[in-house]
N, C-alpha and C positions, 0 to 999 in steps of 0.2 A: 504494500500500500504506500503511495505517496507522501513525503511529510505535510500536515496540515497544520494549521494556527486558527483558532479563532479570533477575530477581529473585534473590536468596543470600546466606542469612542466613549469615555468618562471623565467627565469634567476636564474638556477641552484637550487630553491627552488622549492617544492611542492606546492600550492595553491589550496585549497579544496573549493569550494561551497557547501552550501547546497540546495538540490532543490525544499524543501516547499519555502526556501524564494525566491530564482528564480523566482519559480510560482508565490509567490506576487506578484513579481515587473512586470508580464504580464497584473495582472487584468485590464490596464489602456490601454492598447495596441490592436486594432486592426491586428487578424492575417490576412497573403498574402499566397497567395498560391508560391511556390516557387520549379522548378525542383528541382528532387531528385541528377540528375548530378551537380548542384550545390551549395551540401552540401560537405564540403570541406571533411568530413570522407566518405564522398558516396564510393571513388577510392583509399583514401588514408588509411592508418594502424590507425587503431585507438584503439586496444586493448593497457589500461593501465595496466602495472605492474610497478609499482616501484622497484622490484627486476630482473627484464628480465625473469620474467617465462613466457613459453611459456602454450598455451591454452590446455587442459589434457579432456579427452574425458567427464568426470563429471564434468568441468566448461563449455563445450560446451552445452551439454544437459540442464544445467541448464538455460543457454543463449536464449536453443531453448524453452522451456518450457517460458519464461516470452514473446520471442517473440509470442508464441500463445499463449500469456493472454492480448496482448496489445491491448489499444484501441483505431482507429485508428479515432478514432470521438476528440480526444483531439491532439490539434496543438503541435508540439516541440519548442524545445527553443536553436535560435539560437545565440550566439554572433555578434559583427557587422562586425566580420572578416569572419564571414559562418561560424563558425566550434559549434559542435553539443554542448550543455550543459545540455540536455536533450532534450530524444527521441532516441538515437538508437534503442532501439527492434522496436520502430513505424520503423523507414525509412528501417530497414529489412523487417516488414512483408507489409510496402508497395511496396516496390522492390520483393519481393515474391509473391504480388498479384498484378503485372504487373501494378502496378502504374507507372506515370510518374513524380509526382509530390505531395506534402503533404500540410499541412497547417503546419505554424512558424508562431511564436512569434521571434520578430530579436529585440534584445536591442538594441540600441541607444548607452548606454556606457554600457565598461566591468565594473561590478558591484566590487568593492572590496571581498574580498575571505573573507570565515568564518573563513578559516584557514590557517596558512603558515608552511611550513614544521612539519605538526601534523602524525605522522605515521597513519596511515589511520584504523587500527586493535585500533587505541587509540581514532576514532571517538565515540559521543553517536549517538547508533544505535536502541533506544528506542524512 
């Protein structure tokens, strides 16, 4: 699998996760099954750019390719406010395959960030 980050802008800085350690911090957790309406990105914008580009027909396609490599046998990872920290391509291609609802992992606390305003092109992606 690719390395990922999640992205969140808070209070005016950037805050990066990484999401191998996310995933550690599930192994102890019980996932819930939880509507897909009530994933706070389900309705709402949720493409990141840090520069306000807008989504370009080969970032799209790219997006659409991992969503049909996702595997919907593995739970996402919600924060305690509902918002995704991984799992967007799952809650697409479960909303594509007329689901109503997925399995989460929901933290407890926001985890401190791996990173705070690190340009994201300056992550290791190794």
């Amino acid at each position: 699998m690719r390395k990922q980050y999640h992205f969140r802008r808070i209070n005016q800085q950037l805050y990066a996760w990484d999401v191998d350690r996310l995933i550690q911090l599930t192994q102890e957790l019980q996932s819930e099954t939880i509507a897909l309406k009530d994933i706070k990105e389900y309705n709402e914008t949720y493409w990141y750019s840090d520069e306000g580009d807008s989504p370009t027909c080969r970032s799209i396609t790219e997006h659409i390719k991992l969503i049909h490599e996702a595997d919907l046998a593995y739970p996402i990872i919600i924060c305690p406010e509902g918002k995704l920290m991984d799992g967007m391509h799952r809650v697409v291609k479960a909303h594509l395959e007329g689901w109503t609802s997925i399995q989460a992992f929901r933290l407890a606390m926001l985890p401190k960030p791996d990173y705070i305003d690190v340009d994201p092109n300056d992550l290791p992606y190794d």
